[in-house]
N, C-alpha and C positions, 0 to 999 in steps of 0.2 A: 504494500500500500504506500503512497505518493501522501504527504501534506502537500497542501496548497495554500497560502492567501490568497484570499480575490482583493478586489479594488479598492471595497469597502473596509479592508483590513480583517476579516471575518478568515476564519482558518474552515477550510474540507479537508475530505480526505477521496482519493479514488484508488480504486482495486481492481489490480490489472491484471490480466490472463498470462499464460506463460510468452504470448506474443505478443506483448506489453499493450494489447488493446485494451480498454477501458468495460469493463464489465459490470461496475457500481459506482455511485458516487456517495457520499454519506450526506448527510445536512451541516450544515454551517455552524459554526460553531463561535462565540464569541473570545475563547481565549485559547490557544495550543496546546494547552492542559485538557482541557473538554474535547477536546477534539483527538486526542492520543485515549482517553477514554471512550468515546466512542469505536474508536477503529478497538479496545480492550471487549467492549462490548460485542462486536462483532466476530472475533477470534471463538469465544465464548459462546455466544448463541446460534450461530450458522451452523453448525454441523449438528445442532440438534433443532432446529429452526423445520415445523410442518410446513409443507408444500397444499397451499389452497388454490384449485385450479377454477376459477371461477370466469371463463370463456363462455360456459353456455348458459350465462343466469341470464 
């Protein structure tokens, strides 16, 4: 995973594939603390994280 600032000075984060293409982005974040805990959050809930397919509602 990639930090980012944007313009606003707001920190993301984006999670890249093994061919560095862009597969998630996180939400914004106000401080680079929050946002290293988000991407902790994600480490964490992703691989136990249910898959809801809701295409045919």
């Amino acid at each position: 995973m990639k930090i980012h600032k944007s313009n606003n000075g707001e920190y993301y984060f984006n999670l890249h594939a093994s061919n560095n293409q862009i597969i998630a982005t996180g939400e914004t974040y106000t401080t680079k603390q929050g946002c290293e805990n988000g991407i902790e959050s994600v480490k964490t809930n992703a691989p136990i994280a249910e898959i809801e397919d809701v295409t045919n509602e």
